[in-house]
DOMAR-703829 format. One record per atom (N, C-alpha, C): residue in three letters; x, y, z. Coordinates in pm, whole numbers, padded with zeros to 5 digits, always signed. Example, Ala and Ser with C-alpha at 12.3 -4.5 7.8 and 13.67 -1.06 7.14 Angstrom:
ALA+01319-00569+00780;ALA+01230-00450+00780;ALA+01320-00330+00780;SER+01285-00225+00708;SER+01367-00106+00714;SER+01290+00003+00787;
% end
This chain:
UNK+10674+10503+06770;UNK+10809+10451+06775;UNK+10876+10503+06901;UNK+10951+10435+06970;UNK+11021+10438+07113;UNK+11148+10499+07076;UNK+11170+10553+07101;UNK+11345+10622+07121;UNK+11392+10682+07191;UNK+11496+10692+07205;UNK+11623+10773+07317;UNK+11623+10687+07444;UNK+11712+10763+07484;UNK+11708+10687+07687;UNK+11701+10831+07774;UNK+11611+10739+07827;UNK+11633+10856+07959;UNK+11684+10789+08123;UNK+11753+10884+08216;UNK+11742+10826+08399;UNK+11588+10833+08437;UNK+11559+10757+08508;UNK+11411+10774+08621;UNK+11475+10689+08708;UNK+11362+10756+08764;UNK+11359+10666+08962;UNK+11312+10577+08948;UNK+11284+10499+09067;UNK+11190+10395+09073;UNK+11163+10436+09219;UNK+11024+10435+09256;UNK+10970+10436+09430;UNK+11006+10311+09507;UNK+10985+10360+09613;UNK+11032+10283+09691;UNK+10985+10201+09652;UNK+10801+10147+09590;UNK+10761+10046+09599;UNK+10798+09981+09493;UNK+10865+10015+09428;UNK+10921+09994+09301;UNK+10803+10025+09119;UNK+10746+10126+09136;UNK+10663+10185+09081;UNK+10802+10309+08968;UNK+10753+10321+08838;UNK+10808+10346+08749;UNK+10732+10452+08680;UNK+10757+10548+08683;UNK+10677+10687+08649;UNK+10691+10726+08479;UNK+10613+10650+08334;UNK+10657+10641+08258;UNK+10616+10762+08154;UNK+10696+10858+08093;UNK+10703+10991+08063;UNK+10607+10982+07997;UNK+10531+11152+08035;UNK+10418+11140+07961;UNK+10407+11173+07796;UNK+10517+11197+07759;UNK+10536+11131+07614;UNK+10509+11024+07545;UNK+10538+10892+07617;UNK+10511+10772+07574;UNK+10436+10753+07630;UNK+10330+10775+07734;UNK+10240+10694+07776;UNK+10075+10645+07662;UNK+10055+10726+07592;UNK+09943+10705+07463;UNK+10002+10608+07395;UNK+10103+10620+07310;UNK+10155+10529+07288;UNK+10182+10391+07291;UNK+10233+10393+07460;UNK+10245+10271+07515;UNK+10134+10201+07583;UNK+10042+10270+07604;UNK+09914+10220+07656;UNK+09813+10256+07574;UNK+09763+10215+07467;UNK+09643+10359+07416;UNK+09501+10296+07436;UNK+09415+10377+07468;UNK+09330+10407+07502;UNK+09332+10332+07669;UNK+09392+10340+07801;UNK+09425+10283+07899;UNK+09457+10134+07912;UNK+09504+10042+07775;UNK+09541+09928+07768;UNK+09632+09860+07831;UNK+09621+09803+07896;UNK+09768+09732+07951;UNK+09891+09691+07888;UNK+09982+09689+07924;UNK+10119+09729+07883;UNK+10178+09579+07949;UNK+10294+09527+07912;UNK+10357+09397+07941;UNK+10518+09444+07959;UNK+10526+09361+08087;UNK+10692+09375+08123;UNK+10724+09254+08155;UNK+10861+09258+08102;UNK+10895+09101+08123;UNK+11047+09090+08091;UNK+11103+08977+08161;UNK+11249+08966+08164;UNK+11308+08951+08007;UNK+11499+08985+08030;UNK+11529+08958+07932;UNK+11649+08877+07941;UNK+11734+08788+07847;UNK+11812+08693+07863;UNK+11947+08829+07900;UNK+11952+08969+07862;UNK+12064+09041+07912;UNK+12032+09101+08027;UNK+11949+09052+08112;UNK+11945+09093+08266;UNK+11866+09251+08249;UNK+11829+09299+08133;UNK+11745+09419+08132;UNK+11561+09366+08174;UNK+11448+09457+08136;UNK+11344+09450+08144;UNK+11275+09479+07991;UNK+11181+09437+07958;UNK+11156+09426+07808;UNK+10980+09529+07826;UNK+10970+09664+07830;UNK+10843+09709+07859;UNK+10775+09697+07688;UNK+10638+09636+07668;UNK+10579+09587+07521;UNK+10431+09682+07544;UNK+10352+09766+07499;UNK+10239+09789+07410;UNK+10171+09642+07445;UNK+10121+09598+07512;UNK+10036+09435+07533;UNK+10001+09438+07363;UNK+09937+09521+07258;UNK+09932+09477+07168;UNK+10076+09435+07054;UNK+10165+09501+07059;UNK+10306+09459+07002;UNK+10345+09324+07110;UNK+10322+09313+07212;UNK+10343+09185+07294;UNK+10254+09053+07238;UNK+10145+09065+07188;UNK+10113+08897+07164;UNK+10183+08855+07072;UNK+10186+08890+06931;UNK+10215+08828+06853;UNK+10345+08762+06883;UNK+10420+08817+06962;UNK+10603+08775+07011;UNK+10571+08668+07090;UNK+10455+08710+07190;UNK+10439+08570+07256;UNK+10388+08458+07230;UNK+10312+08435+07115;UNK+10264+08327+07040;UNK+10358+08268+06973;UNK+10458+08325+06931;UNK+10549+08274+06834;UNK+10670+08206+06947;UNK+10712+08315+07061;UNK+10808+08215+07157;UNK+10733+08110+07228;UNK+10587+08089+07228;UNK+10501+07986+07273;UNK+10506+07902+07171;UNK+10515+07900+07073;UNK+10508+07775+06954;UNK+10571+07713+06905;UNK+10764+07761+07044;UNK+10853+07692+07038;UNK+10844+07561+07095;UNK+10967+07461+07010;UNK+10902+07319+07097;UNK+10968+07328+07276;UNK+10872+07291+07312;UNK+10935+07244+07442;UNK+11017+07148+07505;UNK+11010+07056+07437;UNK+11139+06962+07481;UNK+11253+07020+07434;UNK+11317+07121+07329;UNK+11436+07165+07315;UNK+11473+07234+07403;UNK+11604+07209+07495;UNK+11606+07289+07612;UNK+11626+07424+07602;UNK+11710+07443+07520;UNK+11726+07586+07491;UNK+11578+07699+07489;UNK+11518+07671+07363;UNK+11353+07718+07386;UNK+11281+07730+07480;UNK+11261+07619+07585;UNK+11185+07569+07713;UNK+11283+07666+07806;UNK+11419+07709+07827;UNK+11456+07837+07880;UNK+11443+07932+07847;UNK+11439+07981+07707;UNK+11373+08084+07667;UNK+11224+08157+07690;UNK+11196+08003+07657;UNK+11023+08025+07746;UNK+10950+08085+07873;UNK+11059+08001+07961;UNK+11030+08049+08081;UNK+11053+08172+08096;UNK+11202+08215+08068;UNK+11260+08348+08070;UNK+11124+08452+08055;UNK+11104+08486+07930;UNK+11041+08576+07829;UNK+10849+08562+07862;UNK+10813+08457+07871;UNK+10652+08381+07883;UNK+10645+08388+08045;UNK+10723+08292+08106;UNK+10710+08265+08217;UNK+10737+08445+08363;UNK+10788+08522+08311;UNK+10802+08629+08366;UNK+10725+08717+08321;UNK+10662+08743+08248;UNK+10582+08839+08141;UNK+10495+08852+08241;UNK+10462+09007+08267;UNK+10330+09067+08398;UNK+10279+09181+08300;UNK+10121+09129+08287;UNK+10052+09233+08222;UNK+10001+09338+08357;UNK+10006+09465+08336;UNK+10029+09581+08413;UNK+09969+09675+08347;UNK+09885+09837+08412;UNK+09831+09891+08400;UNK+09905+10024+08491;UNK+09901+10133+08389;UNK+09927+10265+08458;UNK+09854+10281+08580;UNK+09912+10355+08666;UNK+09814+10356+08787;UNK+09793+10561+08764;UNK+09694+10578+08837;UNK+09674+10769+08786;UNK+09768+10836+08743;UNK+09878+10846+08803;UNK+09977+10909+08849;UNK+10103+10877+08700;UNK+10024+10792+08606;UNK+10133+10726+08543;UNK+10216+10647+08553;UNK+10263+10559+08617;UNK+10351+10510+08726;UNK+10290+10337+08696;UNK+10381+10230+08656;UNK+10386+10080+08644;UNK+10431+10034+08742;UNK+10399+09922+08798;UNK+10485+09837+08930;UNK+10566+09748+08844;UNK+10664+09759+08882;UNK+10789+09620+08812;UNK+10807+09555+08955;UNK+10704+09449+08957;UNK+10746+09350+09056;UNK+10895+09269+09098;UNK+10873+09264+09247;UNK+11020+09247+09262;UNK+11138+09151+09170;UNK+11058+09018+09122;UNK+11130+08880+09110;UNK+11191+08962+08973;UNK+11077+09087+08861;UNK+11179+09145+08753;UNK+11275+09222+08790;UNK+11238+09303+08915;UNK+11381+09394+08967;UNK+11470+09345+08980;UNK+11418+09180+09058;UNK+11597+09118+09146;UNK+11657+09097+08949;UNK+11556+09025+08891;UNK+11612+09001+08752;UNK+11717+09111+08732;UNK+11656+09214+08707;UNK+11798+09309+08639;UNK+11851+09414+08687;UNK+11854+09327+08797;UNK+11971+09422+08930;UNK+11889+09559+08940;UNK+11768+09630+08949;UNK+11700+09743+08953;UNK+11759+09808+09123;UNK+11813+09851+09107;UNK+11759+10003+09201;UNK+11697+10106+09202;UNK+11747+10248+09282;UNK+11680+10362+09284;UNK+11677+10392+09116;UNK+11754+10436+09086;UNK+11808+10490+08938;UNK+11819+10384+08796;UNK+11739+10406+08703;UNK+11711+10244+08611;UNK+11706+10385+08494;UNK+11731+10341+08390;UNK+11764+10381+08234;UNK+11629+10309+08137;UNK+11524+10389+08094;UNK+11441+10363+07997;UNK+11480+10418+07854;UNK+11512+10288+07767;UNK+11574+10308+07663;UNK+11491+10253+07564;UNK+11462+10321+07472;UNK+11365+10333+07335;UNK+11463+10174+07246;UNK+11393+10138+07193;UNK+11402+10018+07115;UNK+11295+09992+07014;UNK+11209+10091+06958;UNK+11179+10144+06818;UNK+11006+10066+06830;UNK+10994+09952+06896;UNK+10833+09885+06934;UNK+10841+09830+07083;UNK+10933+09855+07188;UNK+10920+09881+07310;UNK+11042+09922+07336;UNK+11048+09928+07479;UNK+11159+09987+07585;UNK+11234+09898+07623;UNK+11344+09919+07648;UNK+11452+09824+07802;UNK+11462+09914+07933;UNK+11427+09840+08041;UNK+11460+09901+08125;UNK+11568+09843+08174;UNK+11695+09929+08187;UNK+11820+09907+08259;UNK+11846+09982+08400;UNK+11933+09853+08502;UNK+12016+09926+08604;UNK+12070+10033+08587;UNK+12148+10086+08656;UNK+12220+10211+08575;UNK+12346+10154+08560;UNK+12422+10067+08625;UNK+12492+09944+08640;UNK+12526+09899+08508;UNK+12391+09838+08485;UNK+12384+09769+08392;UNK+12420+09814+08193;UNK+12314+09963+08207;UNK+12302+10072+08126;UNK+12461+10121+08099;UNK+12581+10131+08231;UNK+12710+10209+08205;UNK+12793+10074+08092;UNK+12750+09939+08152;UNK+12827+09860+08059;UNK+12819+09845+07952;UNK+12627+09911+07892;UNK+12628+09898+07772;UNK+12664+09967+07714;UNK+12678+10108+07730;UNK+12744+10215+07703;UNK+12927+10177+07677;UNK+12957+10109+07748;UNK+13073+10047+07753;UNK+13151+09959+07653;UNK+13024+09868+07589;UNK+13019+09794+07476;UNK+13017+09864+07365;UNK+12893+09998+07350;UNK+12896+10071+07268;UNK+12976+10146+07191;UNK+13081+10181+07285;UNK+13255+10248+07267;UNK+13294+10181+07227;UNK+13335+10031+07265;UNK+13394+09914+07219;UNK+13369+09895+07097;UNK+13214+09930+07008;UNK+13196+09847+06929;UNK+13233+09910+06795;UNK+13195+10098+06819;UNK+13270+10186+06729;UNK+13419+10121+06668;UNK+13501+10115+06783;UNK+13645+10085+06704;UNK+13628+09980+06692;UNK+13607+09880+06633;UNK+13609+09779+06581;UNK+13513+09753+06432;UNK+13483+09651+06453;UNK+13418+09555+06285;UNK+13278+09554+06306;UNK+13188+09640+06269;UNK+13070+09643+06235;UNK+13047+09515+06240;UNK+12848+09506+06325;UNK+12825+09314+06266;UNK+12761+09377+06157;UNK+12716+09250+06040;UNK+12672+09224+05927;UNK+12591+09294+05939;UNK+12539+09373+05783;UNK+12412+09487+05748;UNK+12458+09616+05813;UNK+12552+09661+05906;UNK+12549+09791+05937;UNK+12682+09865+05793;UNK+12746+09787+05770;UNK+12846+09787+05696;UNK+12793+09934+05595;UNK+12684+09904+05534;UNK+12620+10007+05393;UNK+12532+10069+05477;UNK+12499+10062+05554;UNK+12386+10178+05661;UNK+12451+10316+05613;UNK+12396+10423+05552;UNK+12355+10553+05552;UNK+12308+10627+05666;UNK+12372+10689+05771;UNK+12356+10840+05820;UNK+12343+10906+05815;
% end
């Protein structure tokens, strides 16, 4: 299970140094790992095995519905299967960086069967929302949640 957030860098080449905590985990036994865009401008890092089944199912959307057929592309059409390189370290190719505004400094945030990778940009607004969402109206099901 994925959790917490942490800051990392990204290299110049845009190479992602992923803690060696999660790396068994996220790769096990040296498996390739899947990154791929998301409709909130983050990066979606998947276990390639927690990744098919998601992608068969957003593949078995119809395609003439436009909505889906953008979804598709989004999620299918960006999806780069990727491999640790020695050092630990993933390339997030550019076209996902320009995707979610990546610079030096990006936020890897646990999401319980993969990661988001956020701008830091991006990461302060959600944090932003997060404050927001305290004072206000719970969405549906958090209402009886136990802490």
């Amino acid at each position: 299970m994925f959790q917490g957030a942490v800051a990392l860098s990204l290299d110049a080449k845009g190479r992602l140094a992923i803690p060696a905590r999660h790396r068994e985990a996220l790769v096990p036994d040296g498996a390739p790992l899947v990154v791929t865009a998301h409709p909130h401008q983050c990066l979606l890092v998947y276990p390639q095995s927690a990744w098919e089944p998601i992608s068969q199912r957003i593949s078995a959307l119809p395609s003439l519905d436009p909505q889906a057929a953008i979804l598709k592309r989004l999620l299918v059409g960006h999806a780069q299967t990727e491999e640790l390189d020695s050092a630990g370290r993933v390339l997030l190719n550019a076209s996902l960086r320009n995707w979610a505004g990546l610079d030096k400094q990006v936020w890897m945030v646990g999401q319980g069967s993969y990661f988001e990778i956020w701008s830091d940009a991006g990461w302060q607004k959600q944090q932003e929302a997060m404050q927001a969402l305290v004072s206000g109206a719970l969405p549906a099901g958090f209402e009886s949640l136990v802490l």
